[in-house]
C-alpha positions in Angstrom: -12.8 30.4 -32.9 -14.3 28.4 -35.3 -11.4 26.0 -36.0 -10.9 25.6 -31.8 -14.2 24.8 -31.9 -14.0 21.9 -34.7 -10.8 20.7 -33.3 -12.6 20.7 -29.9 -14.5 18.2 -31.2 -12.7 15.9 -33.2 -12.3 12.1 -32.9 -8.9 12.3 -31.4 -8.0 13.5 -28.1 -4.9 15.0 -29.1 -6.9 17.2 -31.4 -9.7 18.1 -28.8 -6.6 19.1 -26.5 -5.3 21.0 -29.0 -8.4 23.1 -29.7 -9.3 23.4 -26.1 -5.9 25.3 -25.5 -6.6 27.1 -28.8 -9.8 28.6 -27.4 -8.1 29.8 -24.1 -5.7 31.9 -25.8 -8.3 33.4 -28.0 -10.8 34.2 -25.2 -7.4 35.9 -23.2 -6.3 38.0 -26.2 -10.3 38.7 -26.7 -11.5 41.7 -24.3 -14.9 42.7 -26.1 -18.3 41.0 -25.1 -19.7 40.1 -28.6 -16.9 37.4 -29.3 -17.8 35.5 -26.1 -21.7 36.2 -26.4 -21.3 34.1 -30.0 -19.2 31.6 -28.8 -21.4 30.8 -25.8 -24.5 30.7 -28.3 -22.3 28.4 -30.2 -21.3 26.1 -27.2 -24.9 25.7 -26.6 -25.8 23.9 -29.8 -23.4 21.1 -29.1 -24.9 20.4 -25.8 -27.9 19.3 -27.6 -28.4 14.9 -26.6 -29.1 14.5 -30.0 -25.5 14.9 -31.1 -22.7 12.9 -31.4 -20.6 12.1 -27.7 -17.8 14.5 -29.3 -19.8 17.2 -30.1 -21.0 17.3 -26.6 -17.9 16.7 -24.7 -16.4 20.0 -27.1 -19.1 21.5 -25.8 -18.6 20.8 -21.8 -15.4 21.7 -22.2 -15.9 25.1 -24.1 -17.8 25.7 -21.1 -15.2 25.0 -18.8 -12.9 27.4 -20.8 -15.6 30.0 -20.5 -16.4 29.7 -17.0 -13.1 29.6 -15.9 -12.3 33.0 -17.7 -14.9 34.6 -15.8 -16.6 34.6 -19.0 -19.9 33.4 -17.8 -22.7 35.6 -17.1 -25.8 34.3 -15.1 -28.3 34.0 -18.4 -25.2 31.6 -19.9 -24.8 29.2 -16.7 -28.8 28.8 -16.3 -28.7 27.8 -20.2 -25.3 25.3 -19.1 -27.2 24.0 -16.4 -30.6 23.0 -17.7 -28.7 20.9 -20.4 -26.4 19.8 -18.5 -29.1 17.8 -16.9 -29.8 16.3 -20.4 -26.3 14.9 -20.6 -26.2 13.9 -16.9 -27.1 10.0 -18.1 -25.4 10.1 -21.5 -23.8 7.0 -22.5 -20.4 8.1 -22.8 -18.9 8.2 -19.2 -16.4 11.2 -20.4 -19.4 13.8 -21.4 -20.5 12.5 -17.7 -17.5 13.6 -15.9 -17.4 16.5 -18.0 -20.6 17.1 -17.0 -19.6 17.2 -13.5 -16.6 19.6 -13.9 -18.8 22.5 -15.8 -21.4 22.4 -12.8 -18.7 22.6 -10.2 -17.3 25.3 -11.7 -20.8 26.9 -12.1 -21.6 25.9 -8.3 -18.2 28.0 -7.5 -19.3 31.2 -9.7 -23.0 31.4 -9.6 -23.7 29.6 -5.9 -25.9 27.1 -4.5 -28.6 28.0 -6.2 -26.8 25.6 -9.4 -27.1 22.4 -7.3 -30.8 23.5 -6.0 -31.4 23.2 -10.3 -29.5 19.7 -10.4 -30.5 18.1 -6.5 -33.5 16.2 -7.6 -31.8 14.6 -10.7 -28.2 14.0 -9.1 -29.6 12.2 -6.1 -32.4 10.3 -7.4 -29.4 8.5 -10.2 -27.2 8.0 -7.3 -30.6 6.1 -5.6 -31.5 4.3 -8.5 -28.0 3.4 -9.3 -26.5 2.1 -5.8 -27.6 -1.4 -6.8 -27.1 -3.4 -9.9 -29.2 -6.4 -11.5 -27.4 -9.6 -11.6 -30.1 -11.1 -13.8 -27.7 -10.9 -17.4 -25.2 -13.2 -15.7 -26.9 -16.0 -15.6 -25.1 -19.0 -17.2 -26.7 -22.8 -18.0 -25.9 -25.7 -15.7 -23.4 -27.3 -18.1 -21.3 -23.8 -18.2 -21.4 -23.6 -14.1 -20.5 -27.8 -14.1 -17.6 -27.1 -15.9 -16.1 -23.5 -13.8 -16.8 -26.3 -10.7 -14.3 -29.0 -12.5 -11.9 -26.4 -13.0 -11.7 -24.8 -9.6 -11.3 -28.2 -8.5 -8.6 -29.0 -10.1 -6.2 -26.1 -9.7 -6.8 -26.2 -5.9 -7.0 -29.1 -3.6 -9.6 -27.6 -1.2 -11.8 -25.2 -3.7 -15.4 -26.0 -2.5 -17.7 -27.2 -5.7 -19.9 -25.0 -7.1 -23.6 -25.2 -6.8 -25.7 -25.9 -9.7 -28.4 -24.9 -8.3 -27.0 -21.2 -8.3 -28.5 -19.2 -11.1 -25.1 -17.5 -11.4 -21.7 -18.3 -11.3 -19.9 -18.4 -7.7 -17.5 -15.5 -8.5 -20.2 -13.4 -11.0 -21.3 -11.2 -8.6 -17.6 -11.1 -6.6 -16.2 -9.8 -10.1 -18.6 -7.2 -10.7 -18.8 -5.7 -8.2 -14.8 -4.6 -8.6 -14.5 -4.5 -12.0 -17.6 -3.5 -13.7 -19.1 0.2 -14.1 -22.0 1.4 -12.4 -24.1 3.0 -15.1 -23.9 6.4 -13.7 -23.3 6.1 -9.9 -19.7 7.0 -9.9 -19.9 10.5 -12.5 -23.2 11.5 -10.5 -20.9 11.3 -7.1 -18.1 13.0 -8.6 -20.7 15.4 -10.1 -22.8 16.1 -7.2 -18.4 16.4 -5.0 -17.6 18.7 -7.5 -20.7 21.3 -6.6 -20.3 20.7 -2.7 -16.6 21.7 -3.8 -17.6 24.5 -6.0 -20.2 25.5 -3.2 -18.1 25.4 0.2 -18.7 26.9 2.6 -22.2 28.2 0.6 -23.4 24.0 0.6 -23.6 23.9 4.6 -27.6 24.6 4.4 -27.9 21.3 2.3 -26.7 19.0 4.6 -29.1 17.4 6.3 -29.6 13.6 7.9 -31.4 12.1 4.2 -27.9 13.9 2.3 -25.4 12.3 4.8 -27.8 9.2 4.9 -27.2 8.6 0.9 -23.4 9.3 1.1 -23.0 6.4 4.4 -24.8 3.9 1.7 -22.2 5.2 -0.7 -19.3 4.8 1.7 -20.0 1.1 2.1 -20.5 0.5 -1.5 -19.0 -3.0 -2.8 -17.2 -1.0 -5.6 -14.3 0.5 -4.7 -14.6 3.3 -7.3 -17.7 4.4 -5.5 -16.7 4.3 -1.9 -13.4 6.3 -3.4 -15.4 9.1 -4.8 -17.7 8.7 -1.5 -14.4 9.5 0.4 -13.4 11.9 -1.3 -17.1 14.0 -1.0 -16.5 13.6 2.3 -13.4 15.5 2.3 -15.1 18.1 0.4 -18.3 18.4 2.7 -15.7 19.1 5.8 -13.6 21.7 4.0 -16.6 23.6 2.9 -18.2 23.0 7.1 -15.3 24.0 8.5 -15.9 27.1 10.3 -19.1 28.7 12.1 -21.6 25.4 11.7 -24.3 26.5 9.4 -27.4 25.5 11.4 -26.6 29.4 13.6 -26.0 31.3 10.7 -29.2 33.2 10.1 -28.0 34.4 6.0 -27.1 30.8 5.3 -30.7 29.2 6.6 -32.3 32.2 4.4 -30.5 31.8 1.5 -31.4 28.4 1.5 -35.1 28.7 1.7 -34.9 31.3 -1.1 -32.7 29.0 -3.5 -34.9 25.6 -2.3 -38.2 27.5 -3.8 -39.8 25.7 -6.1 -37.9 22.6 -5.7 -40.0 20.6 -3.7 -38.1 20.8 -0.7 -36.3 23.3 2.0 -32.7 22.5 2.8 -32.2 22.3 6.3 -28.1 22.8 7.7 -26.5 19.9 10.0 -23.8 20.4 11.8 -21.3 17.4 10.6 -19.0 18.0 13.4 -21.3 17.8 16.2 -20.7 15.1 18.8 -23.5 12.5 17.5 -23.1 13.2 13.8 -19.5 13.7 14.6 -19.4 10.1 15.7 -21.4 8.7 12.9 -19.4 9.9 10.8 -15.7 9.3 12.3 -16.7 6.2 12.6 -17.1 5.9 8.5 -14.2 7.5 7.8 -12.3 4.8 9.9 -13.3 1.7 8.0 -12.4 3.4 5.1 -9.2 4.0 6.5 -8.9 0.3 6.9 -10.6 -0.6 3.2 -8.8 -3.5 1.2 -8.2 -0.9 -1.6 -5.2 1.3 -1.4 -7.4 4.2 -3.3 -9.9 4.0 -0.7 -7.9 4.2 2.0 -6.1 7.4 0.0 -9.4 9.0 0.0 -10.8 8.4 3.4 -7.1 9.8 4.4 -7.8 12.8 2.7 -11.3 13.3 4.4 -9.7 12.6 7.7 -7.0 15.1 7.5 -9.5 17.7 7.1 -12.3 16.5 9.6 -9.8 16.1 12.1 -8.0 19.4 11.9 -11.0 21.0 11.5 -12.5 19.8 14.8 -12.1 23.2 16.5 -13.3 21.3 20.4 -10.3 19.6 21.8 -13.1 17.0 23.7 -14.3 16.3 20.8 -11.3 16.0 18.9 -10.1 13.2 21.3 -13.3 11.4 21.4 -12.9 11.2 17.3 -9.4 10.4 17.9 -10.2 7.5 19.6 -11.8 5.4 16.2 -9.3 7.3 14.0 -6.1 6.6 15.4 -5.3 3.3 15.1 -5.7 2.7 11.6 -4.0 6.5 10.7 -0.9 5.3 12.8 -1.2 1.6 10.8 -1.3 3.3 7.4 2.0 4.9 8.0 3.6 1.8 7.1 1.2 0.5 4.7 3.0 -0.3 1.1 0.9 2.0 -1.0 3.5 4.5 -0.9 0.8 7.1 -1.5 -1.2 6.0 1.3 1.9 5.8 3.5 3.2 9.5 2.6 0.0 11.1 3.1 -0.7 9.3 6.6 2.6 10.2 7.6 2.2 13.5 6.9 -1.7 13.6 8.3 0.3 11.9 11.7 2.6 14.8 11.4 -0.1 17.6 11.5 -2.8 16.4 13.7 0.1 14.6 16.9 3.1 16.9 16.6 5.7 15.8 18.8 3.2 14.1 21.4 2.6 11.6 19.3 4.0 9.1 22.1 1.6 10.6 24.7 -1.4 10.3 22.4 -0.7 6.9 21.4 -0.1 5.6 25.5 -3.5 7.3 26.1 -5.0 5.2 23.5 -3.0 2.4 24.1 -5.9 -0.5 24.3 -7.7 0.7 21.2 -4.4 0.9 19.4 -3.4 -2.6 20.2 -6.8 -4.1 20.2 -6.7 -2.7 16.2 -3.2 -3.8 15.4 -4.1 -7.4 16.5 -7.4 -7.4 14.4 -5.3 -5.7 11.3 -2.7 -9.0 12.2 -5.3 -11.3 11.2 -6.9 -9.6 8.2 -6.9 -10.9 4.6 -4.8 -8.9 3.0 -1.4 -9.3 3.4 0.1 -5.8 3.1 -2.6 -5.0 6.0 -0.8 -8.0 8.2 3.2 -6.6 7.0 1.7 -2.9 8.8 -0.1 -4.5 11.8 3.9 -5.6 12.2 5.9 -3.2 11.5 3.1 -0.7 14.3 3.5 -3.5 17.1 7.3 -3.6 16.6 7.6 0.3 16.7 5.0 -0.1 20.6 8.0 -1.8 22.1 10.7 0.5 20.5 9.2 4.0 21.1 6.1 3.8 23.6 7.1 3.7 27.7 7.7 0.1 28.6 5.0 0.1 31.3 2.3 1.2 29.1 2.9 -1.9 26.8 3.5 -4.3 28.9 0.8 -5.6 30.2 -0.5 -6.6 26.7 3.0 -8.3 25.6 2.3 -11.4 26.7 -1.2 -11.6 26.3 -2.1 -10.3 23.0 1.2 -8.6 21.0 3.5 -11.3 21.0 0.7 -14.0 20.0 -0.2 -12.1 17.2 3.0 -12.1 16.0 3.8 -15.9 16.5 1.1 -15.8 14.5 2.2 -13.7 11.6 5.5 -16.0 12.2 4.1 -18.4 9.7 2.5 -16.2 6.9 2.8 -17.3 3.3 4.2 -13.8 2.5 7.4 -13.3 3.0 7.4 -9.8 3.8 4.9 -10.4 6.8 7.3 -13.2 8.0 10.3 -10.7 8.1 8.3 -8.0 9.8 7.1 -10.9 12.6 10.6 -11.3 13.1 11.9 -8.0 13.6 9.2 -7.3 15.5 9.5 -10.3 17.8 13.2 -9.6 18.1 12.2 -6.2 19.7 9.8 -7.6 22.0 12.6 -10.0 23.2 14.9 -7.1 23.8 12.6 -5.0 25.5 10.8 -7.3 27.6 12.6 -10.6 27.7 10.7 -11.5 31.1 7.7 -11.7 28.9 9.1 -12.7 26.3 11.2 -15.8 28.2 7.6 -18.3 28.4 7.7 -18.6 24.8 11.4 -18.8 23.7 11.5 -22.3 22.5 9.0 -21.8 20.4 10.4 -18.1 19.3 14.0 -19.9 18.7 12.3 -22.2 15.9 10.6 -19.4 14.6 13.9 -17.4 14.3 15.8 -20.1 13.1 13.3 -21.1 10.2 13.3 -17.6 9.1 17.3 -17.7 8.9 16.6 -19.8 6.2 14.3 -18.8 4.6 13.6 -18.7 0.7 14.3 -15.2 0.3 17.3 -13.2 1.8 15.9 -10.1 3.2 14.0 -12.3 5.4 17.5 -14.1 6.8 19.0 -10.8 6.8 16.2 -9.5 9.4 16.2 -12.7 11.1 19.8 -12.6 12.1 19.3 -8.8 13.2 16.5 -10.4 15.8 18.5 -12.8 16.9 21.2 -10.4 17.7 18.4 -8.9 20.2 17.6 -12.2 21.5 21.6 -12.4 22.3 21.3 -9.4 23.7 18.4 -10.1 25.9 19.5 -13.7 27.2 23.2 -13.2 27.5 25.7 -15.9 27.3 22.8 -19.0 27.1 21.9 -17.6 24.0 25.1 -16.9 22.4 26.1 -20.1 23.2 23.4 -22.2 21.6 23.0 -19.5 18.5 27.4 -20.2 18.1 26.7 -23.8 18.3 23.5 -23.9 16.0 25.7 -21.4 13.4 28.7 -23.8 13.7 26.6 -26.5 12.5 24.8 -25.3 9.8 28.1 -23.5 8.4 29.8 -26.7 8.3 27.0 -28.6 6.5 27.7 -26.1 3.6 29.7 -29.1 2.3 26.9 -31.1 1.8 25.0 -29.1 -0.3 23.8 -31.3 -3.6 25.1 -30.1 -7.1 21.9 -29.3 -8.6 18.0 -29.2 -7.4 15.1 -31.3 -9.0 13.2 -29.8 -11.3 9.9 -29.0 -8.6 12.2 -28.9 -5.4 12.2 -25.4 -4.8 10.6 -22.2 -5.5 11.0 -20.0 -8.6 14.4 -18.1 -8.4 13.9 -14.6 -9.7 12.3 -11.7 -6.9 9.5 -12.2 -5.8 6.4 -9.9 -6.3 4.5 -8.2 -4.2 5.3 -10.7 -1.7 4.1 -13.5 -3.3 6.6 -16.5 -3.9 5.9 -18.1 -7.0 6.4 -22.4 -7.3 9.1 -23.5 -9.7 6.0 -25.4 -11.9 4.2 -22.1 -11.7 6.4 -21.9 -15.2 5.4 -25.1 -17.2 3.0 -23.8 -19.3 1.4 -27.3 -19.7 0.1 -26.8 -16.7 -1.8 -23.7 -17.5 -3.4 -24.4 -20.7 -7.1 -24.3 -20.6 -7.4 -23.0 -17.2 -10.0 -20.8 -15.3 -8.5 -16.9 -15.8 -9.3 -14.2 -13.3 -10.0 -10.6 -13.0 -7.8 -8.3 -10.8 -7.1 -11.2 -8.1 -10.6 -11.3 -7.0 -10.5 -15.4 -7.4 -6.7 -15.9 -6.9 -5.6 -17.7 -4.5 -5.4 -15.6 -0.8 -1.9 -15.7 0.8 -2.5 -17.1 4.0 -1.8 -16.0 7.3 0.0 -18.3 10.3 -0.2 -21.8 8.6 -4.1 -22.0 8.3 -6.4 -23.2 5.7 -7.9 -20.1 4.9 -10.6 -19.6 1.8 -8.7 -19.3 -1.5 -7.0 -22.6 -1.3 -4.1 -21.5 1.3 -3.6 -24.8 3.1 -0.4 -23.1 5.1 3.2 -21.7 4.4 4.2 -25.3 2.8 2.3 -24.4 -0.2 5.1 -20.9 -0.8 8.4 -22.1 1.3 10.4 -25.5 0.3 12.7 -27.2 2.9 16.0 -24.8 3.1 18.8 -26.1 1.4 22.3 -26.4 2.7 23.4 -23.4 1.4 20.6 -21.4 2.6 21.1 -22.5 6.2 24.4 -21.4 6.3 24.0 -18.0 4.2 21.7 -17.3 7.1 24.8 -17.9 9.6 27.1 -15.5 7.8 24.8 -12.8 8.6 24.4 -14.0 12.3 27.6 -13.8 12.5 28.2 -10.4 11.5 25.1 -9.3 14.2 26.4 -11.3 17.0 29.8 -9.5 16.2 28.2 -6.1 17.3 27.7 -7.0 20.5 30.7 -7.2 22.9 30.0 -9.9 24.9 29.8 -12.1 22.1 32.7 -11.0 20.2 35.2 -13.5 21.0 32.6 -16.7 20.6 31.6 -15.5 16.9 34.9 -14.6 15.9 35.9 -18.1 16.6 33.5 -19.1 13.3 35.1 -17.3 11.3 37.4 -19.6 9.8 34.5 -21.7 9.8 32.7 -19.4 7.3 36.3 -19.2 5.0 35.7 -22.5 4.8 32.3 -22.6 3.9 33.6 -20.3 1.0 36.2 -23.0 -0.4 32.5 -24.9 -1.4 32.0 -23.8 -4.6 30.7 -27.2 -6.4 26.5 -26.2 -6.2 25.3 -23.5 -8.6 24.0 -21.0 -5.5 28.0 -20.8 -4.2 27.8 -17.1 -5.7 24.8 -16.1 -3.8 26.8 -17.5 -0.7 29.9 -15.6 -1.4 28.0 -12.0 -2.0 26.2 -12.8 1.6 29.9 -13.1 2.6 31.4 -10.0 1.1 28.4 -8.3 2.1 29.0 -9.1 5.7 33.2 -8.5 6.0 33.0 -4.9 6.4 30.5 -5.3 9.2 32.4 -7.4 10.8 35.5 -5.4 10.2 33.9 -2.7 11.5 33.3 -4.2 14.4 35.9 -5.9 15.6 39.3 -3.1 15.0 41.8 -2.7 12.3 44.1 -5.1 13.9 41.6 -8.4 15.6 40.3 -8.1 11.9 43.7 -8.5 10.1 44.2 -12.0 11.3 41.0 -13.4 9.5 41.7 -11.6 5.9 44.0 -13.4 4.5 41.3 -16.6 4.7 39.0 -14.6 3.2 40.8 -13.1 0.1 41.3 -15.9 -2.0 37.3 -16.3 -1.9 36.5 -12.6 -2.7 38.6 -12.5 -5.9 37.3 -16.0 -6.5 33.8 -13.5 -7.1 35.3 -10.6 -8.3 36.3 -12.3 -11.3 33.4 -14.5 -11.5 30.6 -14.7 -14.2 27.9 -13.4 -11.2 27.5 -9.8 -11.4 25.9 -9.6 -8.0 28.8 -11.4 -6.7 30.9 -9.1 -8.5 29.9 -6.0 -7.5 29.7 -7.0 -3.6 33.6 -8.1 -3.7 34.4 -5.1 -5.2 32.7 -2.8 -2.7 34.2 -5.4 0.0 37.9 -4.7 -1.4 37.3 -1.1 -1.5 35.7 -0.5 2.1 39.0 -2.6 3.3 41.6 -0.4 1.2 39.8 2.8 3.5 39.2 0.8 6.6 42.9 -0.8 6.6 44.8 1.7 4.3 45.4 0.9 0.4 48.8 -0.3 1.0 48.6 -2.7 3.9 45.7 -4.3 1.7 47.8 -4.2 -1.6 51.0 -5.7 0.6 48.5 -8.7 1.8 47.5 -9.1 -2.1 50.5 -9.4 -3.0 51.7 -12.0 -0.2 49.1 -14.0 -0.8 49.6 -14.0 -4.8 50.9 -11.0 -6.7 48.8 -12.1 -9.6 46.0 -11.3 -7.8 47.2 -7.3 -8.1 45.7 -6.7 -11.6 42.7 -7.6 -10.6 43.1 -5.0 -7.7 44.0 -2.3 -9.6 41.7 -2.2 -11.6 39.0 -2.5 -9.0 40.1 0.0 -6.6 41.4 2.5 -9.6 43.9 5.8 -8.9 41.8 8.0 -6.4 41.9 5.2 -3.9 45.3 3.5 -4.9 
């Protein structure tokens, strides 16, 4: 035990892991008491403060190992405890988490009776520690004159700094992200992990001045803190859920016997009482809504387990009411771990009356997706989207209607002109499934939806053309024979001005070509790095520029979507087309007017002279077997022999993309039309085209 115990606390974690698994073995293949009675004498040496951070973290951890063995007897954890204390504001923030873990599993063998030792300590550092002094960041005049020269100059609208300010603008904004706490966050994950430990057994020692301290928590301005405060929450309503301990006589007793000499008597609340209740569903919302995907995990967590806990069904719907809307939002939020979870949560707590719930709600829910349509963050504005689009698909038409007009389809006009991209597409799908559903409402506003749509099929990036052409298809849909007729004629044009698409773009004419990055389209300069020497740098985006929302000047330096979107080149403009095309080919009553542009389109293939025909030709390829699909074996055959020379043309081209669409084109039509009808129009059309052929579609298919 010995060398576990020096490994245990060596320098290297690789070492102290090594050791620590080295002592579990020992202490399994160990049945006699006088092994473990000298190791815990030994463990309680290194959990002296005078010692080095390893020694004491080898320490906390033999503990663990001892108390998860069933190892530890009640003299041991009293000794574990009353120096654990000691180490509870150690420097080293890992012997303060590992202080944490050895007193929640102490809390979950020996009791209450471990945090009744700890209480005063534990909450009196979370007190002292919930605000920090700015004083250390103060900075001269001249330093602060300079940060206001450079935020002027990398954006046209950054207000100047104050010199007056004894800190910098952002000090405080940084901080309060990035920064540690001292000891606030380890003291909250201590004093979860003995409400954990605890349960059910912690229900006496909630009272008003406990769930008082955990609120201030909850609203903390770092997001580590509110995180852990979630997630304590989640742990105080797994260990309440049951009887409430305020009526259970043996709980109330054993509390006043444990709270003796303490200072205080622990008095049970009820947390899922109607006011309390309220109070705190209403915290657990906002955090549901927090700007930081790990918050919003967390507060999901503590919702799950407050809600299906909630054993009255009256109550349950009044808590439904604030907790609803932004669990049904985070469904579609990009934080895939926030999105699986809520979709789960959605899953447990609705069932299949998930529909019903939502039309009983139905004013909260779309008073919060309007609000979440406007907020700052732009992943919060792509979900506020994707939920109003999925109102007019799956709720009853009558319910929503009344607030299409009014509230719904502003909000997305709104989002129409984000500076992210992936909000822009979501508008537009969104707004193409309001048009379908409820094209009276709808009709007020078409002009200005038809510009909308029309920008967005050609856009900068290709998803969004892709999803613009599918709305478009519903506005067809909705409108009839006006609107195919003007979409036809719009498509027409723009298809034909392929031809006048220039060579080559200016250096600064258009946006930076690879994908973007979490929606964010980067400028072609963003590149030149001698425009980035010597320049302001900042910490986790907390300065960076905000994407803006619907063309506003919004703080950050967003003066509107001009600042990420160029004009739309030629080419763009009719890439959009191809894919209206292939929508408007879906729908029957438009079959025979977008047909008619398909020669149009061949032609727009025969371009080839700008340095983006590849990226036009992998749209096309892309968009054949939809259309063949559509249209029948034998309307189709008429229009492939246009199209063949162009899809070898980028099979054997140097763009791979290009390449592998044609290939999957040629192969769809060998199943669709039969391998050799397809290999008989090759051939007809030039029978040196076969190699290339062969050696696509390969034996199983030939």
């Amino acid at each position: 035990m010995e060398e576990a115990l020096q490994l245990m606390c060596s320098k290297i974690r690789l070492d102290r892991d090594k050791g620590e698994s080295q002592l579990t073995q020992l202490l399994q293949a160990c049945a006699g008491e006088g092994a473990a009675t000298g190791l815990q004498d030994d463990l309680l040496k290194l959990l002296e403060a005078d010692l080095s951070w390893e020694q004491n973290l080898g320490g906390l951890n033999g503990c663990k190992v001892i108390v998860e063995a069933s190892r530890c007897d009640e003299g041991f954890g009293n000794a574990v405890t009353s120096r654990c204390l000691k180490l509870l504001l150690a420097e080293e923030p890992r012997v303060r988490f590992a202080v944490g873990d050895v007193l929640g599993l102490l809390s979950a063998s020996l009791g209450p009776k471990v945090y009744v030792e700890v209480r005063d300590v534990v909450l009196q550092t979370i007190r002292d520690n919930l605000t920090r002094d700015f004083e250390h960041l103060r900075v001269s005049e001249d330093e602060v004159g300079k940060l206001s020269t450079a935020l002027s100059s990398s954006t046209s609208d950054a207000t100047a700094v104050e010199t007056s300010r004894p800190t910098t603008p952002a000090a405080e904004q940084i901080l309060h992200d990035t920064a540690g706490w001292k000891a606030l966050e380890s003291s909250m994950k201590c004093l979860s992990a003995m409400v954990k430990g605890c349960g059910v057994r912690f229900d006496p020692y909630i009272d008003q001045s406990f769930l008082d301290l955990i609120y201030i928590a909850l609203t903390h301005m770092n997001r580590f803190v509110r995180e852990t405060a979630f997630l304590l929450c989640g742990s105080l309503v797994q260990g309440s859920a049951g009887e409430p301990s305020s009526s259970s006589p043996s709980k109330a007793s054993t509390a006043g016997a444990e709270g003796k000499g303490s200072g205080s008597t622990a008095v049970g609340t009820n947390i899922f009482a109607r006011d309390l209740g309220m109070e705190f569903a209403a915290h657990l919302a906002k955090g549901l809504a927090d700007n930081w995907s790990q918050v919003r995990w967390a507060a999901s967590v503590a919702t799950r387990c407050f809600v299906l806990n909630v054993s009255d069904a009256s109550l349950r719907q009044e808590y439904l009411k604030l907790l609803l809307p932004p669990m049904c939002l985070n469904r579609y939020y990009v934080a895939e771990g926030v999105r699986i979870y809520s979709q789960e949560s959605w899953r447990r707590i609705v069932g299949d009356a998930g529909c019903d719930i939502v039309k009983q709600h139905i004013d909260s829910m779309v008073q919060f997706y309007v609000s979440a349509s406007q907020a700052d963050n732009h992943a919060v504005r792509e979900a506020a989207c994707s939920c109003i689009a999925e109102l007019g698909s799956k709720i009853d038409a009558d319910t929503v209607r009344p607030h299409v007009s009014s509230t719904l389809l502003p909000a997305l006009i709104d989002c129409f002109r984000d500076d992210s991209w992936p909000v822009r597409d979501a508008a537009c799908i969104a707004s193409g499934n309001f048009v379908k559903c409820f094209p009276d409402e709808c009709k007020p506003s078409l002009s200005l939806l038809y510009e909308l749509f029309l920008t967005n099929l050609a856009d900068n990036i290709p998803s969004v053309r892709q999803g613009s052409a599918a709305a478009l298809a519903n506005v067809a849909f909705a409108y009839g024979d006006e609107a195919v007729d003007f979409l036809c004629t719009t498509a027409k044009t723009r298809l034909e001005g392929v031809k006048d698409q220039a060579d080559e773009s200016k250096k600064y004419s258009q946006l930076e070509s690879g994908p973007a990055t979490f929606g964010v389209v980067k400028q072609a300069h963003d590149n030149d790095m001698a425009l980035h020497e010597n320049q302001p740098m900042y910490s986790c985006g907390s300065l960076a520029p905000k994407m803006g929302r619907g063309g506003q000047v919004h703080e950050g330096g967003c003066s509107g979507a001009s600042k990420f979107r160029r004009p739309a080149e030629p080419w763009e403009l009719g890439d959009g087309c191809v894919h209206l095309v292939a929508e408007l080919t879906a729908l029957k009553p438009a079959q025979a007017k977008s047909t008619a542009l398909l020669p149009i389109v061949a032609d727009a293939c025969r371009v080839r002279h700008y340095t983006h025909h590849f990226a036009f030709l992998e749209s096309v390829c892309k968009a054949l077997p939809k259309i063949a699909k559509y249209l029948g074996k034998r309307p189709f055959k008429q229009y492939l022999e246009a199209f063949l020379p162009s899809i070898f043309y980028a099979l054997d081209g140097s763009n791979q993309l290009a390449t592998a669409a044609a290939a999957e084109c040629l192969t769809h039509f060998a199943h669709f039309l039969g391998p050799t009808i397809l290999r008989g129009r090759v051939e007809q059309l030039d029978p040196n085209l076969l190699t290339s052929l062969d050696r696509t579609l390969g034996p199983r298919v030939m």
